[in-house]
C-alpha positions in Angstrom: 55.2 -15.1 7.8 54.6 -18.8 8.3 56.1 -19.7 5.3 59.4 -17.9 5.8 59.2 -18.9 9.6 58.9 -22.6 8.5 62.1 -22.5 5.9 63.8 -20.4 8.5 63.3 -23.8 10.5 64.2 -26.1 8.1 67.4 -24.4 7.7 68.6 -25.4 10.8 67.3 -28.6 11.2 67.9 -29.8 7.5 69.5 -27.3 5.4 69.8 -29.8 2.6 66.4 -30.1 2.3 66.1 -27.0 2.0 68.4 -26.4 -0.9 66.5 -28.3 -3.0 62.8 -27.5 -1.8 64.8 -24.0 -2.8 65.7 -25.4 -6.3 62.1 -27.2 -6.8 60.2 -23.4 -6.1 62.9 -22.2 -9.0 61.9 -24.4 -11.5 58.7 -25.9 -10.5 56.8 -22.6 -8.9 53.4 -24.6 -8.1 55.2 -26.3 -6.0 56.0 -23.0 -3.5 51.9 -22.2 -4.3 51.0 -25.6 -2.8 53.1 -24.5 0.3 51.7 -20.9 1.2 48.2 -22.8 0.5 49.3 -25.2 3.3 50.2 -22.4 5.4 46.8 -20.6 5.1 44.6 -23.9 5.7 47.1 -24.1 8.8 46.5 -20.5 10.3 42.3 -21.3 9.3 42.5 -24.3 11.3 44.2 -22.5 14.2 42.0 -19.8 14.5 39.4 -21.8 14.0 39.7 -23.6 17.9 43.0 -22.6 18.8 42.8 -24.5 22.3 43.5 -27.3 20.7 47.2 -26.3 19.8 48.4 -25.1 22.8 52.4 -26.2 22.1 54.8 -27.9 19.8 53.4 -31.3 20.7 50.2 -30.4 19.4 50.7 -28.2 15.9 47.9 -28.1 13.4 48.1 -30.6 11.0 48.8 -29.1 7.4 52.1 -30.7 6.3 52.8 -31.4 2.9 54.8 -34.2 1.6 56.4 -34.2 -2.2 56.7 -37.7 -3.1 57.4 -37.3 -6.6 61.0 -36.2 -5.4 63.6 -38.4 -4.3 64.2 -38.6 -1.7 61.2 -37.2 -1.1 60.7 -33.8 1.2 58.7 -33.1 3.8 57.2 -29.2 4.1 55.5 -28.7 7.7 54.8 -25.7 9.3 54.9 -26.0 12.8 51.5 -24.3 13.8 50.8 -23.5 17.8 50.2 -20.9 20.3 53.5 -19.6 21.6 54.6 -19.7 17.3 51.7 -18.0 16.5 52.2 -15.2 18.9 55.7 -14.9 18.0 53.9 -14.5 14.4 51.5 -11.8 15.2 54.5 -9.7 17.4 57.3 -9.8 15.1 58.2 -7.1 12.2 57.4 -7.8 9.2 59.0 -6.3 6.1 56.0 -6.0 4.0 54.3 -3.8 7.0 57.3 -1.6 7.2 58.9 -2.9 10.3 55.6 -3.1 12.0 54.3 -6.3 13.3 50.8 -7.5 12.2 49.3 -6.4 15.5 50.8 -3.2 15.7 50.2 -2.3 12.2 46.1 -3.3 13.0 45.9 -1.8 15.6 46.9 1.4 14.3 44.5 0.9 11.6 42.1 1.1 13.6 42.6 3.9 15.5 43.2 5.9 12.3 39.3 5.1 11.3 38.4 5.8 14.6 39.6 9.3 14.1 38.1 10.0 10.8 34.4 9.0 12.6 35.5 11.9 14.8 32.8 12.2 17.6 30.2 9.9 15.6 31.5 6.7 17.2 29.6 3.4 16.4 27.4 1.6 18.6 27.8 -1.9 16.7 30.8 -3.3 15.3 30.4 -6.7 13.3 33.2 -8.7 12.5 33.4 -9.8 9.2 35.7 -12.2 7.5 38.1 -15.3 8.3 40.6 -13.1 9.6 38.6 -12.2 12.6 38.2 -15.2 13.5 41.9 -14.0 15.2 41.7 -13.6 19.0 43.9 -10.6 19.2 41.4 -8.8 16.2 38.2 -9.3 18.6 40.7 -7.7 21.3 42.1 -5.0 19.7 38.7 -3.6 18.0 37.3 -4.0 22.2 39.9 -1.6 22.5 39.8 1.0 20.4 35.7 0.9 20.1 35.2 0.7 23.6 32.6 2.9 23.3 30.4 0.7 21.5 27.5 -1.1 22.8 28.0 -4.5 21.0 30.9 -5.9 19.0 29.8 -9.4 17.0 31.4 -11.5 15.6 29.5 -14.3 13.9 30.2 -18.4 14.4 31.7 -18.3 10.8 33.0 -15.0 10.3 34.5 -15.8 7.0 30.8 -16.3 5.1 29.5 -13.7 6.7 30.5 -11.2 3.4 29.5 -14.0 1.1 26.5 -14.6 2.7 25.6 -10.8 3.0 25.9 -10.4 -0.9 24.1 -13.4 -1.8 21.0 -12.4 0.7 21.7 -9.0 -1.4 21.2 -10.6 -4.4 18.3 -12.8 -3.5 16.5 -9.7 -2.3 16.8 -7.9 -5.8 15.7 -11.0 -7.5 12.4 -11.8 -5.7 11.9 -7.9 -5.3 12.4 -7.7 -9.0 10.0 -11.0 -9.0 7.4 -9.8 -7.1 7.8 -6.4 -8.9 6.6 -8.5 -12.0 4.1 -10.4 -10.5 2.2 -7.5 -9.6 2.7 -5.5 -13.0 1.6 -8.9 -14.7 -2.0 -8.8 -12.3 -2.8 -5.4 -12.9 -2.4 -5.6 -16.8 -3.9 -8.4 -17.3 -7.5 -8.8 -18.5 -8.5 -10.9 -16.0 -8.2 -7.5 -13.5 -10.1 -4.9 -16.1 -12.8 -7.7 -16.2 -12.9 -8.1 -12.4 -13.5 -4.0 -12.1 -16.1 -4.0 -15.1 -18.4 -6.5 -14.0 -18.6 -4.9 -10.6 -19.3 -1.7 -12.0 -23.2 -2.3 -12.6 -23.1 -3.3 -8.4 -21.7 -0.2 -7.8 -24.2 2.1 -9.6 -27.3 0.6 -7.9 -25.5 1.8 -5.1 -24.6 5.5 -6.1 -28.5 5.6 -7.4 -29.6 6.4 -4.1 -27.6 8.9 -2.6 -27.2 10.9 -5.7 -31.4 10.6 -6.1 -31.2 11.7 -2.8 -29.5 15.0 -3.3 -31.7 16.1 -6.0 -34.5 15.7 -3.9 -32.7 17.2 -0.6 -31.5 20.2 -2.8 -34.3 20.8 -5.6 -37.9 18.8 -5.1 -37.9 19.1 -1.4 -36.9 23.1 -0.9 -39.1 23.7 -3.6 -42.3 22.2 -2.0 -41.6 23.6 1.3 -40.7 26.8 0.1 -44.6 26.5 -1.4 -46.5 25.1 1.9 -44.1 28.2 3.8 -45.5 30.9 1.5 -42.2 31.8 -0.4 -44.0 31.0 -3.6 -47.0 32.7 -4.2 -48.6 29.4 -6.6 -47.9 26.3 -7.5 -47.3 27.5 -10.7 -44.2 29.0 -9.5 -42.8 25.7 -8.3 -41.9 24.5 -11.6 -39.9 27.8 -12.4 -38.1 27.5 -8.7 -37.3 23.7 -9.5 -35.6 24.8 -12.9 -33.7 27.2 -11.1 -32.4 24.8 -8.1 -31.7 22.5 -10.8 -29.4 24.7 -12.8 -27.1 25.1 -9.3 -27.2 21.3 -8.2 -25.0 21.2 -11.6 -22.2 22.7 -9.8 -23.6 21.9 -6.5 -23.5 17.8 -6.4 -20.2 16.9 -4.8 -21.6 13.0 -3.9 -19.9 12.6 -0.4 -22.1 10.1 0.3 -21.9 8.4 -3.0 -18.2 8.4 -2.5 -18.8 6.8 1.0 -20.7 4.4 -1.3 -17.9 3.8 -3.2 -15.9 2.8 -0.2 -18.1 0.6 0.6 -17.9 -0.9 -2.6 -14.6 -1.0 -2.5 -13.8 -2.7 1.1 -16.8 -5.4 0.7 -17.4 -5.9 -3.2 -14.1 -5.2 -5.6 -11.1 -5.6 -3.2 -11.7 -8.6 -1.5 -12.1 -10.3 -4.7 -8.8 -9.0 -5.8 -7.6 -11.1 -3.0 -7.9 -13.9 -5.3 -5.1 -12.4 -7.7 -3.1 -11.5 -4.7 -2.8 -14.3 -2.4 -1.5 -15.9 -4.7 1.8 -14.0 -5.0 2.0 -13.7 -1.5 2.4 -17.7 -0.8 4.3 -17.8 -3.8 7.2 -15.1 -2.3 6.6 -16.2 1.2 5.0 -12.5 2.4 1.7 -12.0 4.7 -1.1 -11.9 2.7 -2.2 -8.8 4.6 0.8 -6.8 2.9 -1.0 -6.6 -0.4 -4.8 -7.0 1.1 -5.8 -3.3 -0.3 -8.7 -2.9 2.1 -9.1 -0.4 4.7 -6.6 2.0 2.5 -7.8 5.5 1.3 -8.1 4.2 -2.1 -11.4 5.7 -3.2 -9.5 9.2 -2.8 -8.0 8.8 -6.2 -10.9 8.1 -7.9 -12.6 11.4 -9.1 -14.5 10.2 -11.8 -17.4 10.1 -8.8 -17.1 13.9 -8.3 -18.7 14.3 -11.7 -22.0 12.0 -11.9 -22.8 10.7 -15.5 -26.2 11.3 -15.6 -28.3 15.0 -17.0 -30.2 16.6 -13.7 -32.3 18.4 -17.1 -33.5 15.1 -18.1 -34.2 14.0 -14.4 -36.6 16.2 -13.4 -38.2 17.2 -16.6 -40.6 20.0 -16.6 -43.2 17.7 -17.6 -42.7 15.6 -14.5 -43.1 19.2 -12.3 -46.3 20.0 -14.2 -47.3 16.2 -13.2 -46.4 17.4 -9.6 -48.4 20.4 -9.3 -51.3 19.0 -11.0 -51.0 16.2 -8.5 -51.0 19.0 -5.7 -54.0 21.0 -7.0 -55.8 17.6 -7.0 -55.3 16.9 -3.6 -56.8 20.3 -2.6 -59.9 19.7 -4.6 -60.5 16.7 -3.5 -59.8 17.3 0.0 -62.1 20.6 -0.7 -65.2 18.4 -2.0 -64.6 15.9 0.5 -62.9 13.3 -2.0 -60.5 12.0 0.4 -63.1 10.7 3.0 -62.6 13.9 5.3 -65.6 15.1 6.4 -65.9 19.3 6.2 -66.7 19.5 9.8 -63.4 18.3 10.7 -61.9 20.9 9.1 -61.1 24.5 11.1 -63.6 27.1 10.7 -61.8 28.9 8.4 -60.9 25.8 6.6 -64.6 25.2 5.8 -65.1 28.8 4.7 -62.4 28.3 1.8 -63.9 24.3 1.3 -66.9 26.0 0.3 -65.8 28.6 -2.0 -63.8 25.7 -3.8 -67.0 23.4 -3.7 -69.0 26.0 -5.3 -66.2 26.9 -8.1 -65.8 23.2 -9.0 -69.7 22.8 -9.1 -69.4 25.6 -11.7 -66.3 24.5 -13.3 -65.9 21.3 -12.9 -63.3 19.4 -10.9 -60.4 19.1 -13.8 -61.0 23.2 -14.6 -61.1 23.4 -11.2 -57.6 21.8 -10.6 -55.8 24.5 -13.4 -57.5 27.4 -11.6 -55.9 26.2 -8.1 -52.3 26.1 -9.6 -52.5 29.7 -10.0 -54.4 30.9 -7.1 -52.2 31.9 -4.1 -53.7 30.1 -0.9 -53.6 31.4 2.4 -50.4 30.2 4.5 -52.8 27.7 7.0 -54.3 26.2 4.0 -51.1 25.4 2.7 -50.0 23.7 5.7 -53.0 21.6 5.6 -52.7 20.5 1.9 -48.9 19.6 2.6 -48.1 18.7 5.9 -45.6 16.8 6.8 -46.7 13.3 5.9 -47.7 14.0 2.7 -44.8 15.7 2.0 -42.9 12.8 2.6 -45.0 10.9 0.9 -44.9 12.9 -2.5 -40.7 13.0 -2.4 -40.7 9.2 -1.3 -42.4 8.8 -4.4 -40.2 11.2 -6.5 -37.3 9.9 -5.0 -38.0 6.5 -6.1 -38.5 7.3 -9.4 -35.1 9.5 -9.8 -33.2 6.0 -8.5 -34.9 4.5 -11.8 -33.6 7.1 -14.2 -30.7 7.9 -12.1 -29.8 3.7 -12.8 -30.7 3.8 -16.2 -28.7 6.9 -17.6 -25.6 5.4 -15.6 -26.1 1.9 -17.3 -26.7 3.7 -20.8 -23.3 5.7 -20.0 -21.1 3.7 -21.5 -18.0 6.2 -21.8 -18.6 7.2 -18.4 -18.5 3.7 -17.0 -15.4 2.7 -19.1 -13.7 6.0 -17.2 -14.9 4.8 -13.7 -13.4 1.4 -14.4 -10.0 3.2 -15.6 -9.9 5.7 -12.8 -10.4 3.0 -9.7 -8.0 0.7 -12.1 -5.3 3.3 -12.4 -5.7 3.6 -8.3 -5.3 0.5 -7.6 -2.3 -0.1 -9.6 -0.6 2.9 -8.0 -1.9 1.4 -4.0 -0.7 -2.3 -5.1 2.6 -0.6 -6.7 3.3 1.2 -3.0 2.3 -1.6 -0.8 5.0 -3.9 -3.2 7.8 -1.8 -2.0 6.4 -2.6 1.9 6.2 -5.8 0.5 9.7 -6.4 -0.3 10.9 -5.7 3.2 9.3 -8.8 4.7 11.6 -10.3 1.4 14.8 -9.0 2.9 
């Protein structure tokens, strides 16, 4: 419309001119492309601060002058409020008799009514055109209903700019996508996991020696000293049994609160080292890929099945070594062995000191010590063989020797620690994989 507007002027004011600027366009069309491109660097400079051309004194500067011609011609739009308004108000032809406000304006209201009643709350302005007055105008008026309506300081990058923060995203997304897969593949990574693992079964050593002698020693021994086995014979048999359920029974809740441990303060704050890395590298908090804290151990089952043989733990010879060590204790606190004097004893105690005084006399102490395995004690003597302290004191000393050979069947275990070391691997790939995409928002 400037264009035509412009040889519309030129027509009365030099109509010779504009014959031949007509005849140059017929044979020389880049010259008519140099003029529209003059036209549209004139409306971008008008709606760029259009205060500045407030009459026909003051149009924007975007005349062109062909000097190759002779004489030579002149092409200038006159460009300034009152002719820009004229502009936006007239019919236009291509717009089928509307004029360019009209013809927005209706445009907008027809995509108003295809939101029907889900009208926006934020309209944003994109695009040189908007720089136009009338568009911020018209778009107040048909979305009156929305909150905001922006319009940035250079509307026409806005698009360019939004595709090109687009494609940056998807680049260091993809980037720090890689990174990631890179770390957790590498060697460096399976190293960091197996060298920890040896930490990590001192650790489970005691908990799990712990349940064997929570769920098999200790019952047995109290079941004993409370008269629900008649010798001590009949401990080894009751052992063998509890050991047959702790098979199914050993569940290691607090070796897998070992195992957190482990993880929060031994393997995951050295991964930090391969992580931080990447995070100063794409510019993210270090904290979005710092795996501690997170339910990682959850994943990791290979704990639910401990790698060591309850059988060879608590061998039978080790229960016979038990109730020999029991039956000794009687005889010797019987014959006075231990330093405790027979008159200390209860009255009934002595009665029963004797008769075992007088049978080792006769059979001597180590027949003596066979013969009380199978004899079934009265309930008080029981209690004072085993009370409480020494009851302790026998599964203190049991339960540091299951931490041994609880440590040594683990360390032998090489399939079983190559699994561990895949399982928590395969976790932590999957955690650092989900914290990435978290990751890539602080990106965009």
């Amino acid at each position: 419309m400037i264009f035509e507007r412009t040889l519309i002027r030129m027509e009365k004011e030099n109509p010779d001119d504009l014959q031949r600027l007509e005849d140059i366009f017929q044979n020389f069309p880049h010259f008519k492309r140099q003029c529209l491109i003059a036209c549209r660097e004139g409306k971008e400079k008008y709606f760029s601060i259009p205060e500045l051309y407030t009459s026909a004194d003051q149009p924007v500067d975007c005349s062109l002058k062909f000097r190759t011609i002779k004489p030579p011609i002149e092409f200038e739009p006159g460009i300034y409020r009152d002719e820009m308004e004229k502009i936006l108000t007239l019919p236009m032809k291509a717009l089928n008799g509307q004029s360019w406000k009209d013809a927005f304006g209706a445009a907008l209201a027809h995509a108003k009514s295809k939101l029907e009643a889900a009208m926006p709350d934020l309209v944003v302005l994109t695009g040189g055109a908007s720089r136009m007055d009338v568009v911020l105008q018209l778009c107040s008026q048909v979305f009156s209903s929305a909150e905001k309506i922006v319009r940035g300081l250079e509307p026409e990058f806005t698009i360019a700019r939004g595709l090109a923060r687009i494609g940056r995203t998807d680049i260091l997304s993809n980037g720090l996508k890689k990174a990631i897969e890179t770390i957790c593949d590498s060697e460096e990574i399976i190293t960091l996991v197996e060298q920890n693992i040896p930490g990590l079964i001192d650790s489970l050593a005691e908990p799990l020696a712990d349940e064997l002698i929570s769920y098999a020693i200790g019952p047995s021994l109290a079941a004993w000293r409370e008269g629900r086995l008649r010798t001590l014979n009949d401990i080894r048999p009751d052992i063998e049994n509890r050991k047959k359920n702790l098979l199914g029974r050993i569940r290691g809740e607090d070796a897998r609160k070992k195992l957190d441990d482990w993880l929060n303060n031994t393997l995951l704050p050295a991964l930090t080292d391969f992580t931080d890395p990447v995070c100063r590298r794409f510019d993210i908090p270090r904290s979005v890929l710092d795996l501690r804290n997170r339910d990682i151990a959850a994943g990791v089952n290979s704990i639910s099945h401990p790698p060591f043989n309850v059988k060879q733990l608590i061998r039978s010879d080790e229960i016979i070594v038990l109730t020999s060590m029991l039956a000794g204790i009687i005889v010797g606190m019987a014959s006075g062995g231990t330093g405790l004097a027979l008159f200390h004893l209860p009255i009934a105690g002595q009665v029963i000191a004797a008769v075992i005084g007088a049978i080792v006399t006769g059979y001597g102490v180590d027949a003596m010590t066979e013969k009380i395995k199978d004899r079934d004690l009265p309930g008080f003597s029981r209690k004072w063989v085993l009370p409480d302290s020494k009851l302790e004191y026998i599964l203190s000393s049991q339960r540091s020797k299951l931490r041994k050979a609880i440590t040594e069947q683990m360390t032998a275990d090489a399939g079983w620690k190559k699994k561990l070391a895949e399982d928590i691997l395969g976790e932590l790939k999957q955690v650092l994989n989900e914290q990435v995409e978290k990751a890539v928002m602080w990106i965009r």
